[in-house]
Every structure is written in C-alpha cells, then in structure tokens.
C-alpha positions as CSV (number, residue, x, y, z in Angstrom):
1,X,-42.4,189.9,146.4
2,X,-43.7,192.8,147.8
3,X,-42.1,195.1,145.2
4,X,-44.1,193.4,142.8
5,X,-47.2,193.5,143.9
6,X,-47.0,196.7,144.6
7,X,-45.6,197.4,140.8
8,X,-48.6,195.2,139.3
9,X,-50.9,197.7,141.9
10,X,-49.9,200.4,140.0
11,X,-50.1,198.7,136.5
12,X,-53.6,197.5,137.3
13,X,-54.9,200.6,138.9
14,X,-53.1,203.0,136.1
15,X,-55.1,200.7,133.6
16,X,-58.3,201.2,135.2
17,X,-57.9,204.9,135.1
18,X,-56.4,205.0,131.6
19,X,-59.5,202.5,130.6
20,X,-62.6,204.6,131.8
21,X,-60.7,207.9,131.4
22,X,-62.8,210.1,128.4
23,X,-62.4,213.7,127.7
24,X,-65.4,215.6,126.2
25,X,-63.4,216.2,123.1
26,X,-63.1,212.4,122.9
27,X,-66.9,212.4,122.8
28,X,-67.2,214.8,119.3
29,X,-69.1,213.3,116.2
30,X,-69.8,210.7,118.3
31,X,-73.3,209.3,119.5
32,X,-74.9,207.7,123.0
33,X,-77.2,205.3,123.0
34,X,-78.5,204.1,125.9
35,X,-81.9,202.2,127.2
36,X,-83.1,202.1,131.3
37,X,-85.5,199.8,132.1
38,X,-87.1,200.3,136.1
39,X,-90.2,199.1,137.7
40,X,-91.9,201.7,139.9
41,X,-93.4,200.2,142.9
42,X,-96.0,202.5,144.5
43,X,-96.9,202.6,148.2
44,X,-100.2,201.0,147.2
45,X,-98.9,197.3,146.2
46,X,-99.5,198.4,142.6
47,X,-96.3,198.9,140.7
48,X,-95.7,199.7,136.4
49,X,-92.5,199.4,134.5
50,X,-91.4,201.9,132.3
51,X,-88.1,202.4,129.7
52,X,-86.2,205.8,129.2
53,X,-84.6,206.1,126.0
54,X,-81.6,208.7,125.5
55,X,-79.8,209.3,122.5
56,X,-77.4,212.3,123.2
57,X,-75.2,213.2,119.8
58,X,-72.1,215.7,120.7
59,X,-71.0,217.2,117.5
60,X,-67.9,218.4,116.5
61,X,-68.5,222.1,117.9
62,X,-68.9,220.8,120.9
63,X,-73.0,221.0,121.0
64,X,-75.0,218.5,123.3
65,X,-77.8,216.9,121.1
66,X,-80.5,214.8,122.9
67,X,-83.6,213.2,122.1
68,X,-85.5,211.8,125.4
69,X,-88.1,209.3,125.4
70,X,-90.0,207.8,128.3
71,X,-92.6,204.9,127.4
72,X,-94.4,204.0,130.6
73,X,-97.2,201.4,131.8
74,X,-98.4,204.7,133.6
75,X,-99.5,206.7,131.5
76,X,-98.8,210.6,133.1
77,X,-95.5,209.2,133.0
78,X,-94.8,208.7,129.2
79,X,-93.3,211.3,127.5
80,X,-90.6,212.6,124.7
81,X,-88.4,215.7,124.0
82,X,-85.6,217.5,122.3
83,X,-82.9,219.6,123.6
84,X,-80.5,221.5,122.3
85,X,-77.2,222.8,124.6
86,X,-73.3,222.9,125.1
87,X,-71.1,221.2,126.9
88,X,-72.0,223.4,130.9
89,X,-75.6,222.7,130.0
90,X,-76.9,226.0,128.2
91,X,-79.1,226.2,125.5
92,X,-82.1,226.8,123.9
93,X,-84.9,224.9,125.1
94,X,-87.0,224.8,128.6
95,X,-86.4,221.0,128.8
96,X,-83.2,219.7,130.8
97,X,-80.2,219.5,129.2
98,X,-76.9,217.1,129.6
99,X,-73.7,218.6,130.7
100,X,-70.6,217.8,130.9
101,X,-69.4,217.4,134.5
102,X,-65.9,216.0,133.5
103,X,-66.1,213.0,133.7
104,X,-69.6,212.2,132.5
105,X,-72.7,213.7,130.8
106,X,-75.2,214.8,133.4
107,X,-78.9,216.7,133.5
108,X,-81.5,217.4,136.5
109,X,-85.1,218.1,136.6
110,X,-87.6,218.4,139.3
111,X,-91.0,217.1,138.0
112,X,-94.3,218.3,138.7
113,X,-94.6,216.1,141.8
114,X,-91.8,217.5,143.3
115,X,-89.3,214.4,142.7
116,X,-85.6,215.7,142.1
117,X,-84.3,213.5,139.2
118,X,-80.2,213.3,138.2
119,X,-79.3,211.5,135.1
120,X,-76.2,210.5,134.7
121,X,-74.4,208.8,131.6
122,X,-70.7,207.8,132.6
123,X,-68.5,207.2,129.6
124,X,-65.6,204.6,128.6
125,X,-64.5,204.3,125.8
126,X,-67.2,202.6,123.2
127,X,-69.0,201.5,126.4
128,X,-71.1,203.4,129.1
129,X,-73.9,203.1,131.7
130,X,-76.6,204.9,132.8
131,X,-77.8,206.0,136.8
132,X,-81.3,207.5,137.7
133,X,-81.1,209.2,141.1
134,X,-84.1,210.7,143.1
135,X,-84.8,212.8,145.5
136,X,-87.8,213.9,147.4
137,X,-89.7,210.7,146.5
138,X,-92.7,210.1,148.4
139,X,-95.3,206.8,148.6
140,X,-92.7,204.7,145.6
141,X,-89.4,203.0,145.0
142,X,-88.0,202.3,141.9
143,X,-85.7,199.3,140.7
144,X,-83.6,199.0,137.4
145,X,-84.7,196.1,135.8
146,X,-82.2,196.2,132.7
147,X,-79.9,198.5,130.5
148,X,-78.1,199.1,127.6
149,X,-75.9,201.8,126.7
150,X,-73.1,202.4,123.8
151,X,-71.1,204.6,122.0
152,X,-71.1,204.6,118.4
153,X,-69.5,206.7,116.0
154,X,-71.9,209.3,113.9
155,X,-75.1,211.1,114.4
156,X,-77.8,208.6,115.4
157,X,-79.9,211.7,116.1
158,X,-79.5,212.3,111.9
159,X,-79.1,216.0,112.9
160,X,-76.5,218.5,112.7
C-alpha cells in the first residue's frame, strides 16, 4: 500500500511539473494576454480601482514585444506604453521591459513615488496568471479584484 502511494506521489507530482513546465522557446510566435483588475485603498478611507492590460508577443527570434495599458479611476495613475526587448530584458526603449527569468516573463519599475513594482506573468501551457508585487508603499494597500490571462497563438500585438 505504501508502495503505491508513494508511486502515484510521483506520478501526480511529475504531472504537475510536466503540466506548468514552459521553456521560452515554447513561448515563440506566440501571444499573452492578460487583464489585472485591483482596487487601491488609500490611507485616507478613499480608495479607486484600476485595470492593467498586458499584451506581451515573443516572436520567433526570440524578441519580447509588449504593449502596456493602465486605465485607472485616478487619474495620475492611467497610462500606456510600448517596449521593445529580448528575452534578459534589453532593448530599445526607457520603459520596463519583460524578461525571461526561466520560468516566467518578469519586469520591474520604480515609479515616481518611489513604489518598487515586479510584474510577473507565470506561464502553462495555453494558460497563465498574473502577480503585482510592491515595495516601498506608503499610506495604500492594494487588492486584486479579478484576472484574466491566456496564451494564444499569433501576434495579437499585429507587429513583427
């Protein structure tokens, strides 16, 4: 009995692994699209919700293509951008870009308040999720409300 549980351990666990295993090369012509949805609650009582939108394309020279958009209910908080980088996060533009950490596509800023963001997009298979981390946050919390996040095949960006 104990032989087989320990043998269905394995099975289980080496299915898990072989389930949300991906390689960057597994991630080539194909698209992420994923929406975040978080309240902000200020130290005030007042709070806003806002939605990041990430489409990240990696094409099939291995280029990191991302198109960032942040609609908020505050409004020094909404903004969009492009960027432009490889797979360690180098590239062209001032603006953050993803990289590939190995097991997931990952970018950091610090904003003009001083808050340390990390971004993270974790990838299996057609599926994925999304994390927000912060550090250096002062007088607000912040609370994921909703998300969506999916791999397709293609260029959603409808660049090359």
């Amino acid at each position: 009995m104990k032989c087989m549980l320990a043998v269905s351990a394995l099975i289980a666990s080496g299915f898990v692994l072989s389930a949300s295993a991906q390689t960057f090369e597994a991630l080539e012509g194909k698209s992420i699209v994923a929406q975040y949805s978080e309240v902000v609650l200020l130290g005030n009582g007042r709070n806003f919700s806002q939605t990041w939108t990430e489409i990240v394309y990696v094409s099939s020279k291995g280029r990191i293509f991302h198109r960032h958009d942040l609609k908020s209910g505050s409004v020094g908080n909404q903004g969009s951008h492009e960027a432009i980088g490889d797979r360690e996060g180098a590239g062209e533009s001032r603006q953050a870009k993803f990289a590939w950490t190995g097991s997931a596509l990952s970018r950091q800023w610090t904003n003009r308040r001083g808050v340390h963001f990390r971004q993270i997009i974790n990838v299996s298979g057609s599926g994925c999720s999304m994390s927000l981390l912060r550090e250096n946050i002062r007088n607000f919390t912040a609370r994921e409300t909703a998300q969506s996040c999916k791999v397709v095949s293609g260029n959603a960006l409808g660049t090359s």
